[in-house]
Backbone bond lengths (Angstrom), bond angles and torsions (degrees), N, CA, C in turn:
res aa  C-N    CA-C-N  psi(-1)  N-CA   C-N-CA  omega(-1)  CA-C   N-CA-C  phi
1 X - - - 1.463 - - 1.529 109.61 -
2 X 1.366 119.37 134.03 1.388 132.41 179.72 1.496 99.47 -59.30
3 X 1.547 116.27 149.59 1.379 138.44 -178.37 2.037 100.00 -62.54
4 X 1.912 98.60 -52.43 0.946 97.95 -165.38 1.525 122.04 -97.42
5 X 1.697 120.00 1.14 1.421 138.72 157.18 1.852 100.60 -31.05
6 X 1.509 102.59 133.78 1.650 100.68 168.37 1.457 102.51 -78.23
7 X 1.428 112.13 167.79 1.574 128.92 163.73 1.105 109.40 -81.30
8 X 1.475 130.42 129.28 1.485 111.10 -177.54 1.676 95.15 -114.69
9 X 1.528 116.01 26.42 1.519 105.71 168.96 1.676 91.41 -101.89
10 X 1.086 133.58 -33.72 1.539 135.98 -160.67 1.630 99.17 -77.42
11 X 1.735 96.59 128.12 1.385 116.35 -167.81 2.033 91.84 -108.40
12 X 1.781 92.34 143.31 1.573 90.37 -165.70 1.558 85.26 -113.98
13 X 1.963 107.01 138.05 1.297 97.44 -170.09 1.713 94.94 -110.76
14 X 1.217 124.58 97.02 1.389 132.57 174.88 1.762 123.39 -42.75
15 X 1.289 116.01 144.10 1.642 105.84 -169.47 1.881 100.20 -54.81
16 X 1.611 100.21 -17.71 1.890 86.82 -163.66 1.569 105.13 -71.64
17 X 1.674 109.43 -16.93 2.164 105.48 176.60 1.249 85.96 -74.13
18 X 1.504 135.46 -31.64 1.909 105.02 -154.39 1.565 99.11 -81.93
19 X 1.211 121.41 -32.94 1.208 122.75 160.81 1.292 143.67 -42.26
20 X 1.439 110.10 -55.63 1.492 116.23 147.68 1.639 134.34 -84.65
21 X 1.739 110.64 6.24 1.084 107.29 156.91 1.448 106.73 -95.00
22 X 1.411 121.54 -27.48 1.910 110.04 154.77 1.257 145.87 -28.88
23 X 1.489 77.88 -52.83 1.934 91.44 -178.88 1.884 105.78 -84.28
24 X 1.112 106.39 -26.19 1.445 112.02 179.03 1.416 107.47 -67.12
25 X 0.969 123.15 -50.46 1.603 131.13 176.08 1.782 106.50 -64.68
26 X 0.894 111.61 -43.09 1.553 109.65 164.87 1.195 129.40 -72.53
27 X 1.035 140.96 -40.08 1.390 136.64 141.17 1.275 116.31 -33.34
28 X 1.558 131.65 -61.66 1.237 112.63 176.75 1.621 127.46 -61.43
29 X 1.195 94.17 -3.25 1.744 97.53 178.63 1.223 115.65 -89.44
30 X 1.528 111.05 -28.27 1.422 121.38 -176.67 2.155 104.45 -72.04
31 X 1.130 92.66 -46.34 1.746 90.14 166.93 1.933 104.71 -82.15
32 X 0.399 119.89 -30.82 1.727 103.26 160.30 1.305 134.23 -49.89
33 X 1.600 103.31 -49.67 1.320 116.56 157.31 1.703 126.81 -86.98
34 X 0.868 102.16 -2.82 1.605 122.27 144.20 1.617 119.05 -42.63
35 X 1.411 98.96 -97.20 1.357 127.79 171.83 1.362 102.81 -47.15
36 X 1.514 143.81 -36.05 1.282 129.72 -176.40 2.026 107.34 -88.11
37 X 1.119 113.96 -3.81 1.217 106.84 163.05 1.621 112.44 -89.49
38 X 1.035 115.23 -21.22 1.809 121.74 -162.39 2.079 91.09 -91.60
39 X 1.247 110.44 -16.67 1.610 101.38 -159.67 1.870 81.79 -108.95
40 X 1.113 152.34 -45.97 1.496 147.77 179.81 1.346 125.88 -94.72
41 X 1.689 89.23 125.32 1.554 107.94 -143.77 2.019 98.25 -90.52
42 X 1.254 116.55 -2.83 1.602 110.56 173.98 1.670 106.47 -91.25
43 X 1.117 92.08 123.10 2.144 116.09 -169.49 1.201 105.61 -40.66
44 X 1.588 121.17 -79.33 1.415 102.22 153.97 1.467 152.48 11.05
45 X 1.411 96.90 -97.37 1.672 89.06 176.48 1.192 126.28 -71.36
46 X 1.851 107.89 -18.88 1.725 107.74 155.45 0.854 99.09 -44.84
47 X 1.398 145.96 -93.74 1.269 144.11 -139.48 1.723 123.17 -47.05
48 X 1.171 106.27 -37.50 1.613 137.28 -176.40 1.604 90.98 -64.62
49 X 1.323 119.27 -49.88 1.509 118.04 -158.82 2.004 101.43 -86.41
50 X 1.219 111.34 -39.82 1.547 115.47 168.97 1.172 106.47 -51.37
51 X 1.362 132.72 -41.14 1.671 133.75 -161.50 1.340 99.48 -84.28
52 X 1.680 110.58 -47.41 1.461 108.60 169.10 1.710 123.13 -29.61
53 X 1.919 102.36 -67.29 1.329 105.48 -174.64 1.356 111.09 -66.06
54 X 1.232 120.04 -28.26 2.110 123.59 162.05 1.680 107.90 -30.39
55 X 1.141 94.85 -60.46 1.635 99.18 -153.01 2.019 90.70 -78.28
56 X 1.533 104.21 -41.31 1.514 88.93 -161.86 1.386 103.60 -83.21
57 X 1.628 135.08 27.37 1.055 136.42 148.58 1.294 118.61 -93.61
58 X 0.710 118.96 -26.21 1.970 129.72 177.82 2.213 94.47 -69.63
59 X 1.299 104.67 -34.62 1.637 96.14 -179.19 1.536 92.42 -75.48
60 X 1.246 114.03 -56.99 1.382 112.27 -165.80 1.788 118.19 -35.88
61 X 1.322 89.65 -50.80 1.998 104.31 -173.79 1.687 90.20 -79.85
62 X 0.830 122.06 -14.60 2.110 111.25 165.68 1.477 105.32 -88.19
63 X 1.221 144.44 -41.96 1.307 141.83 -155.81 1.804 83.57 -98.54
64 X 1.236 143.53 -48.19 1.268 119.42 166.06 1.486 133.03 -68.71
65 X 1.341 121.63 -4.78 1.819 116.37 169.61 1.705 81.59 -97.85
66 X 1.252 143.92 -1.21 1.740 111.25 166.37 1.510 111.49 -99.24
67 X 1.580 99.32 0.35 1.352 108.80 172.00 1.202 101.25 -65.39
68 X 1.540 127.64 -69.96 1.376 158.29 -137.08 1.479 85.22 -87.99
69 X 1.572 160.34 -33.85 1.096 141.04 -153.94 1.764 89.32 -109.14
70 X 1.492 127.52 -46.83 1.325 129.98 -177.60 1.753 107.71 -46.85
71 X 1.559 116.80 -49.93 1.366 134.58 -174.70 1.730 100.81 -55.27
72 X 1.507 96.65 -49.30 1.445 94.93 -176.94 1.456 122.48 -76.75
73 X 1.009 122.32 -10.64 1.697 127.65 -152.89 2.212 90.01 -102.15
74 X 1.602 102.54 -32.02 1.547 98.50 -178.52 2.174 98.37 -67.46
């Protein structure tokens, strides 16, 4: 096999999957930590888990407009 022949088993994972596997993975965390404030009844770590899904929605809506500007800019 030539040095410079492509692999046609090797899958190329482009910044636009890490991107939308980012925001995809963050979103589900943000309803995870959702649902884990609404299901535990000590105030506290409710609270801890609401702030959680706060903050890991604010990544989510950033890692999707660099989704949406990267998608657009190719």
């Amino acid at each position: 096999m030539e040095q410079d022949s492509v692999n046609r088993n090797e899958v190329e994972i482009t910044t636009y999957d890490r991107l939308l596997r980012a925001w995809e993975n963050s979103m589900e965390m943000v309803r995870d930590f959702e649902m884990y404030s609404k299901r535990i009844e000590d105030n506290k770590i409710k609270e801890v888990f609401k702030e959680f899904a706060e903050d890991e929605g604010m990544h989510a809506t950033k890692l999707r407009e660099l989704l949406l500007e990267y998608r657009d800019r190719r």
